[in-house]
Each structure stands twice: as C-alpha cells, then as structure tokens.
Legacy VTK file of the C-alpha trace (Angstrom):
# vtk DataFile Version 3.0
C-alpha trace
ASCII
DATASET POLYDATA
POINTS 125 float
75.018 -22.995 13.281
74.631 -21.413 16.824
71.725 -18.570 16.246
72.745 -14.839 17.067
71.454 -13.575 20.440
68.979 -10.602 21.235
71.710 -8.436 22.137
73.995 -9.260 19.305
71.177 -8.714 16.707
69.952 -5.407 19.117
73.406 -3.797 18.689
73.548 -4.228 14.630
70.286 -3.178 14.150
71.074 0.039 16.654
74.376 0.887 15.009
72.369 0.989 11.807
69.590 3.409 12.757
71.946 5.698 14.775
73.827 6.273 11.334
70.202 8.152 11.027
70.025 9.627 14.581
67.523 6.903 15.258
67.160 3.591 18.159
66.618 0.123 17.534
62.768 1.294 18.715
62.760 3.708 15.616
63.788 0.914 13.142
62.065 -2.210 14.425
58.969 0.851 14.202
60.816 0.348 10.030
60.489 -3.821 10.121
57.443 -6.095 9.682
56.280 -7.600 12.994
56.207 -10.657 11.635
60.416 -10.521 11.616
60.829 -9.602 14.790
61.064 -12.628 16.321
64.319 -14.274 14.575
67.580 -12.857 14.313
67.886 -14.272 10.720
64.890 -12.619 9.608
65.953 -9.141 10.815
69.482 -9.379 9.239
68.100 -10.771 6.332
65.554 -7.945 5.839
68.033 -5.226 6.801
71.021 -6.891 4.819
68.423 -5.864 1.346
66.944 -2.380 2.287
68.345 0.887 2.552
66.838 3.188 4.808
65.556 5.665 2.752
64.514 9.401 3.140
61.131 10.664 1.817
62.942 14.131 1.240
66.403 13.959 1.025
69.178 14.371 2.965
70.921 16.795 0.777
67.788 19.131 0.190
66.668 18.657 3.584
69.270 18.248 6.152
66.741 19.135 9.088
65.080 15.766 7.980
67.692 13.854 8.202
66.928 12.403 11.203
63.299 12.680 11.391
62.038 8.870 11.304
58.583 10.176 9.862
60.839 10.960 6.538
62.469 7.508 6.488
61.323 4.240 5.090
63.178 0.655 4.311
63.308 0.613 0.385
65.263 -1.044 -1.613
68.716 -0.194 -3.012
68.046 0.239 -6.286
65.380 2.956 -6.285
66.446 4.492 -3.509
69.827 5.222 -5.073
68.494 6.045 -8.593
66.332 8.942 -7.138
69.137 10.722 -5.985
68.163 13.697 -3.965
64.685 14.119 -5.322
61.946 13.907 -3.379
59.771 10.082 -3.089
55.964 10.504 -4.697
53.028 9.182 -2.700
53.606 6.057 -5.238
56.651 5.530 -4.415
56.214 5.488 -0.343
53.488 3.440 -1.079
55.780 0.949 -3.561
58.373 1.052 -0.721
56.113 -0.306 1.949
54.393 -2.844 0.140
57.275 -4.274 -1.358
58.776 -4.297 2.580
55.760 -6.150 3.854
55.955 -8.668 0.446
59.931 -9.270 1.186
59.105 -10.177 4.735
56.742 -12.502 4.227
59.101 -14.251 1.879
61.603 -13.899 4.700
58.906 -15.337 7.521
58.604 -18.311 5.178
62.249 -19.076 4.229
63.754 -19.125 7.394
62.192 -21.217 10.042
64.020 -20.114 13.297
61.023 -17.930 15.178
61.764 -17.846 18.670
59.328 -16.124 21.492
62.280 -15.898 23.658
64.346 -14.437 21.096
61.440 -11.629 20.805
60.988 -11.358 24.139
64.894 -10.817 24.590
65.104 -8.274 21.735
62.761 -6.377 23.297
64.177 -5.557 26.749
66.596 -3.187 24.283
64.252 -1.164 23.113
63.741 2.226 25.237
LINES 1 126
125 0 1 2 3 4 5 6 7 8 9 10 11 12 13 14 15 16 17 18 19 20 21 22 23 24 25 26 27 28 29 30 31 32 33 34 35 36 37 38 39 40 41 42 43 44 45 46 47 48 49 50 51 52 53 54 55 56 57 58 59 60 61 62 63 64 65 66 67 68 69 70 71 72 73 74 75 76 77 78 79 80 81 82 83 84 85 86 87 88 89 90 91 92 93 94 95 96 97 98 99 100 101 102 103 104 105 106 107 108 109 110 111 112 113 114 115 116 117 118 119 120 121 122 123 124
C-alpha cells in the first residue's frame, strides 16, 4: 500500500482545522509529536478525536475559533457535554488520554519517516 504524501496528509489535516478557523500549524500544535512523522499516525489519531471546545461554541461563539479553547477529545464525551463548559478534570482527562492514544498509535503502526516530517513541515506557516 503506497503511503500518503506530506501534502496529501497537510491538506486533510488543514481542511479539518479550518472547519475551526484554524492551520495545519494550530492542529499539529493539537497532535503528539511523536505522530508527526507518519501519515498513518496522524489520520489515525484525527480519524478518533473530535476537536473539542473548552467553552462552547453555542455559549461562546467569540471562542469558536480561539485554539487556546480547543483540545482533541474524544467523541464520546465531547458530544455528551453538550454546550456546557469542560472542568479542569476534564481538559486534563482530554490530554492525557490524547498523549495515551498516541503512544498506542506510535507503536501500532511502524511507518515513521524523517522525510515524511520534514515534508509535512514545509506546510506549516
């Protein structure tokens, strides 16, 4: 299976932050280091998070697109919160279970590249 280039992977990853007003700078800023160099990894880490607003969109619509409110959680308790506002908990609970799923994702799928890294990069403003 031919592996997706830089450019390829930069453009997903940028449609999906500008939904938020946001670059492919503001969401690898969102994605463990340790995934940025394979294509796979990204996707795979993206594919399972939502990108999730501290305060909500719907209570605070001048937030909406403030990357200091967002963080990659997943689905689940994102969506069950609804419009109320994340605890300190469960920012925290959000970013450690980030950093836990990419670690799982760095181990599973063995396609690192520095080239691919160094490719991705030379998107980022």
């Amino acid at each position: 299976m031919a592996t997706m280039t830089a450019e390829a992977c930069a453009d997903i990853l940028t449609q999906r932050a500008a939904l938020h007003g946001g670059t492919l700078g503001d969401i690898l800023n969102e994605t463990p280091v340790c995934l940025w160099d394979s294509p796979d990894e990204l996707l795979t880490f993206w594919e399972g998070k939502d990108l999730s607003h501290i305060k909500s969109q719907s209570l605070y619509p001048e937030l909406a697109q403030d990357w200091d409110n967002i963080v990659p959680e997943d689905p689940g308790p994102n969506r069950a919160r609804g419009s109320d506002t994340m605890t300190d908990t469960e920012v925290d609970i959000a970013l450690l279970d980030g950093v836990v799923d990419a670690e799982f994702i760095d181990i599973e799928i063995s396609n690192d590249s520095v080239e691919f890294l160094d490719a991705l990069l030379t998107y980022v403003d």
